[in-house]
Backbone as a chain_set.jsonl record, in Angstrom:
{"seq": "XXXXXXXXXXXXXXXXXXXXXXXXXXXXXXXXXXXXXXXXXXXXXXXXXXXXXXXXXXXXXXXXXXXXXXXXXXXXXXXXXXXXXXXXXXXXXXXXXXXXXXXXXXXXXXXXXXXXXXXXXXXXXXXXXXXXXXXXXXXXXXXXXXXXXXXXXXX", "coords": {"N": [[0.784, -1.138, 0.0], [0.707, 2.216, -1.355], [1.031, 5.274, 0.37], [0.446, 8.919, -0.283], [1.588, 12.007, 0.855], [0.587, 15.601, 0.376], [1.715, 18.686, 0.833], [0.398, 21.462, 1.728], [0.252, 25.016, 0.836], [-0.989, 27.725, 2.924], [-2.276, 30.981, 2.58], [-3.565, 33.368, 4.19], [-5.533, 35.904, 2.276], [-5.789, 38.914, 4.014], [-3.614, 38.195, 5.95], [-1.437, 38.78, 4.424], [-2.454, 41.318, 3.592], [-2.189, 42.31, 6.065], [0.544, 42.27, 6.712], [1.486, 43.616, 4.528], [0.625, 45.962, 5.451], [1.655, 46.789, 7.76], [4.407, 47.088, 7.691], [4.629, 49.317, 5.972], [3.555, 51.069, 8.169], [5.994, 50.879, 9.291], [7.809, 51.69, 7.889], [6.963, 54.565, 7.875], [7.312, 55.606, 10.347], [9.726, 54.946, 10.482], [10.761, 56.968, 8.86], [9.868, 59.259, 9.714], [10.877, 58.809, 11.81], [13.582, 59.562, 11.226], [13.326, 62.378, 10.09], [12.899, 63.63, 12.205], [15.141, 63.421, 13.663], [16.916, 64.94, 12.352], [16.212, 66.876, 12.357], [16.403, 67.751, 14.939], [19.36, 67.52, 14.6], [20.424, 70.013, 13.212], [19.061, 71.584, 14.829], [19.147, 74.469, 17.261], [19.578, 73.53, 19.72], [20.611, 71.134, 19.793], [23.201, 72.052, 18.83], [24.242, 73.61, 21.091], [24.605, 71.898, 22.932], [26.322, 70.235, 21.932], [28.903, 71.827, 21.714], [29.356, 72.562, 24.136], [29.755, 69.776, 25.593], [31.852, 69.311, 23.616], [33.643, 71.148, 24.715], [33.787, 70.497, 27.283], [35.459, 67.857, 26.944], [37.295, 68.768, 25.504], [38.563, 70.699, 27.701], [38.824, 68.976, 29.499], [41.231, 67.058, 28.294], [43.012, 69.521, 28.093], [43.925, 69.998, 31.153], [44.293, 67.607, 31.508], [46.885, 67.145, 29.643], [48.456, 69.705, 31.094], [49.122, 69.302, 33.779], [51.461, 67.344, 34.231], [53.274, 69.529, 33.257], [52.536, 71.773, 34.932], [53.893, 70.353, 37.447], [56.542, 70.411, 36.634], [57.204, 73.057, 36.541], [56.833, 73.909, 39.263], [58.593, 72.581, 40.617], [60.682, 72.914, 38.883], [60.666, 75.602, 39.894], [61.116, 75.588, 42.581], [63.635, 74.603, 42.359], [64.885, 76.646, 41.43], [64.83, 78.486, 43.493], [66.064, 77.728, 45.338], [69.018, 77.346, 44.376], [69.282, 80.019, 44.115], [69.414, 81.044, 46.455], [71.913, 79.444, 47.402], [73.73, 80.142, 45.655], [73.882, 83.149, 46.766], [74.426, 82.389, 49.586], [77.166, 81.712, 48.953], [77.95, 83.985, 47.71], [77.933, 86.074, 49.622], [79.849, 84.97, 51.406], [81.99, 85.085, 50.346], [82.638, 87.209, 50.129], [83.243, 88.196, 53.002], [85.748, 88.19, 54.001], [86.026, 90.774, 52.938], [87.307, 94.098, 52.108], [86.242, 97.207, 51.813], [88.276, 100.219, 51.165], [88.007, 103.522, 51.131], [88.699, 106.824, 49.48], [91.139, 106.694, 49.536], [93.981, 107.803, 47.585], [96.042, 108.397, 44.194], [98.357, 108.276, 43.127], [99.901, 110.639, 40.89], [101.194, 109.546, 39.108], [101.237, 107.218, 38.42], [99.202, 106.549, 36.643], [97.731, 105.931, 33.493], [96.385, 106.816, 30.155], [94.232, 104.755, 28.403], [92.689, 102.651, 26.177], [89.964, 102.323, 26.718], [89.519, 104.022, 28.232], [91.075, 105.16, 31.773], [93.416, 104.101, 32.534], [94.931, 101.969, 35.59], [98.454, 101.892, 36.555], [99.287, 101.039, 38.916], [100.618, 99.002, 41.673], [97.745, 97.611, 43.339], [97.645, 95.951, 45.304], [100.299, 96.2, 47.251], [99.736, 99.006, 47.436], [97.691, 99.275, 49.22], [99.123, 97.773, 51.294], [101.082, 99.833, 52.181], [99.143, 101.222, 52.962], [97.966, 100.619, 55.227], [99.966, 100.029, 57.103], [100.943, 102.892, 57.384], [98.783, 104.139, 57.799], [97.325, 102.84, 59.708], [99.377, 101.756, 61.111], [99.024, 98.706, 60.268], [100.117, 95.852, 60.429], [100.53, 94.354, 57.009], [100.451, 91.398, 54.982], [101.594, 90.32, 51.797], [101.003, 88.005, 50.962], [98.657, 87.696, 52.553], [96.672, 88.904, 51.302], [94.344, 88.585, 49.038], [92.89, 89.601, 46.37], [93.285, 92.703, 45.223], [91.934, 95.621, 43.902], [91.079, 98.653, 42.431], [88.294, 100.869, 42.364], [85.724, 102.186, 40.76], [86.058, 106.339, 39.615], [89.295, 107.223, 39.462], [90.587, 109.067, 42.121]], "CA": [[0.0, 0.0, 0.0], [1.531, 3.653, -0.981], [0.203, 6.779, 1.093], [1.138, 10.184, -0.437], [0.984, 13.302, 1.675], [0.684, 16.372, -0.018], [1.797, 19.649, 1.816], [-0.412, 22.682, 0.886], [0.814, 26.252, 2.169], [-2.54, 28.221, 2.133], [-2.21, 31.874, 2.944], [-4.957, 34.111, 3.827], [-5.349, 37.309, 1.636], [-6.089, 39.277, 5.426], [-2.485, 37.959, 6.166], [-1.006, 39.61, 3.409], [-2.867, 42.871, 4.208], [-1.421, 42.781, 7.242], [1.901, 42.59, 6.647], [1.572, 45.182, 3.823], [0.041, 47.406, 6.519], [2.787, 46.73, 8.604], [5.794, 47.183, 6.878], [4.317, 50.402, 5.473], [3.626, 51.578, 9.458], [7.705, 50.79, 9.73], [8.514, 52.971, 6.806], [6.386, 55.518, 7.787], [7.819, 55.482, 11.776], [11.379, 55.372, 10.124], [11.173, 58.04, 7.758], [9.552, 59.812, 10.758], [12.461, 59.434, 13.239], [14.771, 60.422, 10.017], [12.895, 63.649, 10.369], [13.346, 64.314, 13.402], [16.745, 63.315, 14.298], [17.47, 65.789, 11.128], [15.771, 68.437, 13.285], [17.349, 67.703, 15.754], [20.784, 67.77, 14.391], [20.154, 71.155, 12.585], [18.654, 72.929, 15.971], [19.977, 75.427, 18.371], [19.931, 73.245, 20.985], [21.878, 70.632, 20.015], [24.255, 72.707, 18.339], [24.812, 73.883, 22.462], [24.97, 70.917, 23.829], [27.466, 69.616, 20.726], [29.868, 72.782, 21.765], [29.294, 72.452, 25.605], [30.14, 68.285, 25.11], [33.176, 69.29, 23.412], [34.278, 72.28, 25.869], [34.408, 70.094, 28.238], [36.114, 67.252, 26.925], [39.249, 69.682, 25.362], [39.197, 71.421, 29.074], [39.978, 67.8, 30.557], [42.343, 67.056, 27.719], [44.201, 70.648, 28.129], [44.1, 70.142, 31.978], [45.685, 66.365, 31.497], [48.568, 67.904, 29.261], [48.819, 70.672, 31.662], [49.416, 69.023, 34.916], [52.706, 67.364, 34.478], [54.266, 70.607, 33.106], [52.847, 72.635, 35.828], [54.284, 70.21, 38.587], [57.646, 70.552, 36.595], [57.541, 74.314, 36.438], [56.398, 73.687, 40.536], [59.86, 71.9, 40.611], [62.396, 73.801, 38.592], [60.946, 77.062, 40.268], [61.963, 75.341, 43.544], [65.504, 74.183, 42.39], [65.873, 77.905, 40.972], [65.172, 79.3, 44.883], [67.517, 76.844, 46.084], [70.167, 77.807, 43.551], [69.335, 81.128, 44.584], [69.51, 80.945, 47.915], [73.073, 79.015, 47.427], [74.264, 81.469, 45.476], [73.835, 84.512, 47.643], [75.136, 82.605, 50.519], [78.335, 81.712, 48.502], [78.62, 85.387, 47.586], [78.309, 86.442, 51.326], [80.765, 84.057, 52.164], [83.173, 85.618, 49.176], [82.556, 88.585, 50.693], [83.111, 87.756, 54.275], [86.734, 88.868, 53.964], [86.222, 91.873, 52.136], [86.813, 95.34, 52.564], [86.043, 98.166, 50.773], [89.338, 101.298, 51.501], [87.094, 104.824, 50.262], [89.398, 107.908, 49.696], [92.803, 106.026, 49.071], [94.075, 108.748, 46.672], [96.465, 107.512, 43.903], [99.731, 108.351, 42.815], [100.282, 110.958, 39.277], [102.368, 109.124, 37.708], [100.629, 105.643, 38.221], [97.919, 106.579, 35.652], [97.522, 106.033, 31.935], [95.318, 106.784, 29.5], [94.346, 103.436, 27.333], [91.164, 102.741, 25.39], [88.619, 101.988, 27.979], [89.796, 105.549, 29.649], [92.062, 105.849, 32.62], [93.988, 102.743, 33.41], [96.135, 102.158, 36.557], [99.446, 100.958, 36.545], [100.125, 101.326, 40.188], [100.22, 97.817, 42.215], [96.739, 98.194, 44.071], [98.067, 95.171, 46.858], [101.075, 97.321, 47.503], [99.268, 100.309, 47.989], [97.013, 98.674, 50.38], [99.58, 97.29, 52.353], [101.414, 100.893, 52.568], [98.227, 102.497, 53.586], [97.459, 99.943, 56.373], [101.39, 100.283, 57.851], [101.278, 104.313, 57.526], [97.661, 105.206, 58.26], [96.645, 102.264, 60.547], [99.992, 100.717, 62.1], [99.438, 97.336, 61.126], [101.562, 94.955, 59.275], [99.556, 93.278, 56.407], [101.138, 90.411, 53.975], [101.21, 90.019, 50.443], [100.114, 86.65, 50.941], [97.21, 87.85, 53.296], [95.775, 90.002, 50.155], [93.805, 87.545, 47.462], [93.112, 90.335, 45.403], [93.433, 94.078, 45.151], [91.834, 96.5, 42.63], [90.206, 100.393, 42.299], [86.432, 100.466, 41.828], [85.242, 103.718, 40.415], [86.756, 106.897, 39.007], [90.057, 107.61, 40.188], [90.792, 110.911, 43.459]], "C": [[0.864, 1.254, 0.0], [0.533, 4.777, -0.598], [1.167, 7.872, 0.959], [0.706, 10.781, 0.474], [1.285, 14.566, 0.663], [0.727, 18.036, 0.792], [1.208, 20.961, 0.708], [0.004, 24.052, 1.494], [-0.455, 27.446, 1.535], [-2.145, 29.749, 2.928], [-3.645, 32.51, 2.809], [-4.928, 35.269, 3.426], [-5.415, 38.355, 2.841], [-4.621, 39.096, 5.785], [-1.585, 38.97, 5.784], [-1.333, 41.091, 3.675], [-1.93, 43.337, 5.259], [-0.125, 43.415, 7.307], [2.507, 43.624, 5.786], [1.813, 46.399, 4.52], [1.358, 47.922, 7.29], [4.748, 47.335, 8.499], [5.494, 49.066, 6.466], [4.559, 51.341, 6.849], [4.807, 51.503, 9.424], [8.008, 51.904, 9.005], [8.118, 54.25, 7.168], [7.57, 55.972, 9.192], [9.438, 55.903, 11.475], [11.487, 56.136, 9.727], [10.613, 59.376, 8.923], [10.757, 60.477, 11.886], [13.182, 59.964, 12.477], [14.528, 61.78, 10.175], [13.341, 64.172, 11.175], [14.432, 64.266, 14.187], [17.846, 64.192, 13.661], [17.423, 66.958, 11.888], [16.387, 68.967, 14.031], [18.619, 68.011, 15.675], [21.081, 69.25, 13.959], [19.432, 71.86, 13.978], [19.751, 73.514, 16.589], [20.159, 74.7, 19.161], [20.695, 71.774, 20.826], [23.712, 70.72, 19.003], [25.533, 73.232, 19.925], [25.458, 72.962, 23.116], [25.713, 70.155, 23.106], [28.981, 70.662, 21.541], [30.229, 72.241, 23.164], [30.21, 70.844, 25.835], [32.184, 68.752, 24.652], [33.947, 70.152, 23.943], [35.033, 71.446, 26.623], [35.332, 68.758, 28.146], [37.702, 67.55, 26.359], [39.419, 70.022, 26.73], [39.745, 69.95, 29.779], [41.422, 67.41, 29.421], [43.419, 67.579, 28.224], [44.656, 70.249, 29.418], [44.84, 68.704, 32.43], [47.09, 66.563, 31.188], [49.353, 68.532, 30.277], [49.61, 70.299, 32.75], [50.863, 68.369, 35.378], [53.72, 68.452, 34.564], [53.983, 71.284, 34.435], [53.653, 72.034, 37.036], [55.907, 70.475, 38.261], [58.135, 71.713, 36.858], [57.656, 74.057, 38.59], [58.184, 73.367, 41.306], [61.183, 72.144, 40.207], [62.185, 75.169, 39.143], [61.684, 76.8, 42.094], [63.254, 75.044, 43.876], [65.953, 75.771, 42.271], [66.232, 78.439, 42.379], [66.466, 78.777, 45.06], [68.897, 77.091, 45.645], [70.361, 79.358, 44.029], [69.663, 81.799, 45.621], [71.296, 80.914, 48.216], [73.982, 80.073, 46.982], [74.733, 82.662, 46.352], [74.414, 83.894, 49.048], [76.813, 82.359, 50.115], [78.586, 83.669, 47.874], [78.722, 86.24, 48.772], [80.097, 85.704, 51.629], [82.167, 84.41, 51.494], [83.492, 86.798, 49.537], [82.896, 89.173, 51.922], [84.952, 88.723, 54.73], [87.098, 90.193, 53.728], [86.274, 93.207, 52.39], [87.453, 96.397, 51.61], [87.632, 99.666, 51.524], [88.304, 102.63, 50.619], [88.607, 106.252, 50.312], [91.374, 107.577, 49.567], [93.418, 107.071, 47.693], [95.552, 108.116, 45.492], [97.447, 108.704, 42.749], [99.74, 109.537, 41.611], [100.666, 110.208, 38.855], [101.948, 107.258, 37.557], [99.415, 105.161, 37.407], [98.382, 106.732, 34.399], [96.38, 106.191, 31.637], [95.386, 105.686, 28.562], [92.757, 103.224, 26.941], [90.026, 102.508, 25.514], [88.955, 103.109, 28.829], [90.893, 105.31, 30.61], [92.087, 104.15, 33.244], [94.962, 102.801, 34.446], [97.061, 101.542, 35.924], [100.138, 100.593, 37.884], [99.626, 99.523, 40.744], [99.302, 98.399, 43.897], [97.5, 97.07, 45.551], [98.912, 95.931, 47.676], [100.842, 98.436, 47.988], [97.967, 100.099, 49.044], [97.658, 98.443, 50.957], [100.602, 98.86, 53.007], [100.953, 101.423, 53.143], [98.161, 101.241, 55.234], [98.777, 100.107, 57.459], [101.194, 101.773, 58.391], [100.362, 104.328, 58.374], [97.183, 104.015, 59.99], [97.65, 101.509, 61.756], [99.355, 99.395, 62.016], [99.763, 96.67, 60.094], [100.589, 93.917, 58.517], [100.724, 92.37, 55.327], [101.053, 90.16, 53.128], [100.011, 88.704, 50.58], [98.399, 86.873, 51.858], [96.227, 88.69, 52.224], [95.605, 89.194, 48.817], [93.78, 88.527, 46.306], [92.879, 92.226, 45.579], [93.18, 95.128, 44.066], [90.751, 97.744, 43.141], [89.358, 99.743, 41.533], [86.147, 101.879, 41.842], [86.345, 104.332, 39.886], [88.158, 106.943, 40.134], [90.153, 109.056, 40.656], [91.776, 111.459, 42.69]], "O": [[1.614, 1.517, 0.94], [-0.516, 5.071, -1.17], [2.224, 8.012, 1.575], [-0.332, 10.457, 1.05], [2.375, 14.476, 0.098], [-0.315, 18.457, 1.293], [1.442, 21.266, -0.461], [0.073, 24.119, 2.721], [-0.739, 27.846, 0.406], [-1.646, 29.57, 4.038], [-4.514, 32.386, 1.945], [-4.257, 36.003, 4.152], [-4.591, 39.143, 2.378], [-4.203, 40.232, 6.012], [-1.065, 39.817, 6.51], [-0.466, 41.923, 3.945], [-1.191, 44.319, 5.336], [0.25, 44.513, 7.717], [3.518, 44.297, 5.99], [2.595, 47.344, 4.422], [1.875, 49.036, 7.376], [5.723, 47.752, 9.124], [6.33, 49.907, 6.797], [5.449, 52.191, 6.864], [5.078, 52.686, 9.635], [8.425, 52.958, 9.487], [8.869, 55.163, 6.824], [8.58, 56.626, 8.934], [10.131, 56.784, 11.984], [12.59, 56.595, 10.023], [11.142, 60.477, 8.77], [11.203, 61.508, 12.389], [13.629, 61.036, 12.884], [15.515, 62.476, 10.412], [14.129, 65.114, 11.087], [14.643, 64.931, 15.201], [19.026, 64.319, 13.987], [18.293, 67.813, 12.053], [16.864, 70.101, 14.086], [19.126, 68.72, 16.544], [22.121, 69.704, 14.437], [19.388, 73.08, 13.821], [20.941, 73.209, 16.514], [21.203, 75.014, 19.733], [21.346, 71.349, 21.78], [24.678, 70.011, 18.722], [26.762, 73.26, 19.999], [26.528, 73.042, 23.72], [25.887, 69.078, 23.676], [30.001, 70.049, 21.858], [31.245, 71.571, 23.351], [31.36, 70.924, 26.267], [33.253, 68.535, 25.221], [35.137, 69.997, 23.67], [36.254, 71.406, 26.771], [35.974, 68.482, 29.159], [38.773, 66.981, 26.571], [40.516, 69.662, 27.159], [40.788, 69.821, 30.42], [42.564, 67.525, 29.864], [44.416, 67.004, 28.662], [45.861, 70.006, 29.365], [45.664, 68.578, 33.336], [48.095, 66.358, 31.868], [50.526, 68.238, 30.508], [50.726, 70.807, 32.853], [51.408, 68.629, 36.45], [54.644, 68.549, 35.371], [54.954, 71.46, 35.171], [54.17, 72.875, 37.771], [56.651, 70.718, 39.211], [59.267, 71.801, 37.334], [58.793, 74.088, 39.062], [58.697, 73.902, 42.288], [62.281, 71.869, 40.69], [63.103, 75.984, 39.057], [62.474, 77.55, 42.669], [63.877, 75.097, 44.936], [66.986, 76.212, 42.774], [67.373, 78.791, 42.679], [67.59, 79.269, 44.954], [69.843, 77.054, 46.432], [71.473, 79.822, 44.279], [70.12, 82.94, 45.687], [71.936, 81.749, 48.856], [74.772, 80.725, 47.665], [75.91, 82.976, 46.525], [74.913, 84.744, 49.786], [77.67, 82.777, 50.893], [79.688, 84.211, 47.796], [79.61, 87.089, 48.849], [81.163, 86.187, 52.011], [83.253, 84.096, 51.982], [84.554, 87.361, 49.271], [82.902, 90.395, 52.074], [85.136, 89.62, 55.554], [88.129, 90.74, 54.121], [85.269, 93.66, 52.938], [88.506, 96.492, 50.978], [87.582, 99.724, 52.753], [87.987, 102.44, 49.445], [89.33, 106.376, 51.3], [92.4, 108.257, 49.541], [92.939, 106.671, 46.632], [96.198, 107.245, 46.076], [97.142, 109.576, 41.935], [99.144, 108.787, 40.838], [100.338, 110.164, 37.67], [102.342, 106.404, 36.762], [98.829, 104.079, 37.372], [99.291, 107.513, 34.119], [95.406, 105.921, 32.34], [96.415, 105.54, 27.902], [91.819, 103.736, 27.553], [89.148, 102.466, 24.652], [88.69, 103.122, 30.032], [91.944, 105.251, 29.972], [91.363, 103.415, 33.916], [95.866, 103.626, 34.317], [96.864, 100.793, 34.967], [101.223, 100.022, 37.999], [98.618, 98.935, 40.353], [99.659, 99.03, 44.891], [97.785, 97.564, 46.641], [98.475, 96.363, 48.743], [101.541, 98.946, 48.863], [97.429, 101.086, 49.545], [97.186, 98.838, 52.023], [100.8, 98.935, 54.22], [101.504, 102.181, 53.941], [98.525, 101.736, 56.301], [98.506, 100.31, 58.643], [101.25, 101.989, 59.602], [100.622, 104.476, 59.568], [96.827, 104.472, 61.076], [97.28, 100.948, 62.788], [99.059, 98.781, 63.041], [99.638, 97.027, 58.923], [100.011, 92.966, 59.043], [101.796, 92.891, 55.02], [100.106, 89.374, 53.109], [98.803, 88.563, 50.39], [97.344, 86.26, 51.692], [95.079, 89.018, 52.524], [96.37, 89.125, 47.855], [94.534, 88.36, 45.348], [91.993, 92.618, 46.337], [94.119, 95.502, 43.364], [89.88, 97.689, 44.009], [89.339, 98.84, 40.696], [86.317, 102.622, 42.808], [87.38, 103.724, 39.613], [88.068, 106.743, 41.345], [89.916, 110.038, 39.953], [92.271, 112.542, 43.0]]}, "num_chains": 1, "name": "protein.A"}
């Protein structure tokens, strides 16, 4: 005995409608939001909130960049004190010895004229250690005198 089956695929015209309907409602809904997401893109207000959005994501940018340099600046302005500081007590300390003679009056004949104006020729140590014997009584030493020179015009 052979038993066919025959498969039938029966649609109902109502079906069809439907899904017409349906599909159409999508297109419509889509072409809808297209509209308005157009609107949207083209308004004032999210033209603001586009700018605002990107304000603030350059200000964290800039303020990421920023923050190493400023702790370096933070860091070489503290080495500069310190250098500064060092400095000025090494020029105290250069200084510590030092003394200024005012009114030391200086020789005729130990002056030239040369092309920066009025040069000595007189030995300034020498004439420090003369003045300190004559005027002050007291016995100074070549070797006790690092260096010796006129500052300003010459008396």
């Amino acid at each position: 005995m052979s038993v066919t089956r025959s498969s039938k695929v029966t649609t109902k015209p109502s079906s069809l409608a439907e899904s017409a309907k349906s599909k159409d409602q999508s297109n419509e809904i889509q072409t809808a939001m297209q509209v308005e997401i157009s609107k949207f893109l083209k308004s004032d207000e999210f033209k603001i909130l586009l700018k605002e959005s990107i304000r603030g994501v350059i200000s964290d940018m800039v303020q990421c960049a920023m923050k190493p340099l400023q702790d370096k600046i933070v860091e070489l302005e503290a080495k500069v004190e310190k250098r500064q500081e060092k400095t000025n007590d090494n020029e105290q300390y250069s200084r510590r010895y030092s003394i200024r003679i005012y009114g030391l009056s200086q020789a005729p004949g130990l002056v030239q004229e040369g092309v920066d104006g009025v040069v000595p020729k007189e030995n300034c140590a020498q004439t420090v250690i003369d003045f300190c014997k004559a005027e002050l009584g007291v016995i100074v030493k070549r070797e006790e005198i690092d260096r010796a020179h006129r500052i300003g015009r010459p008396i």
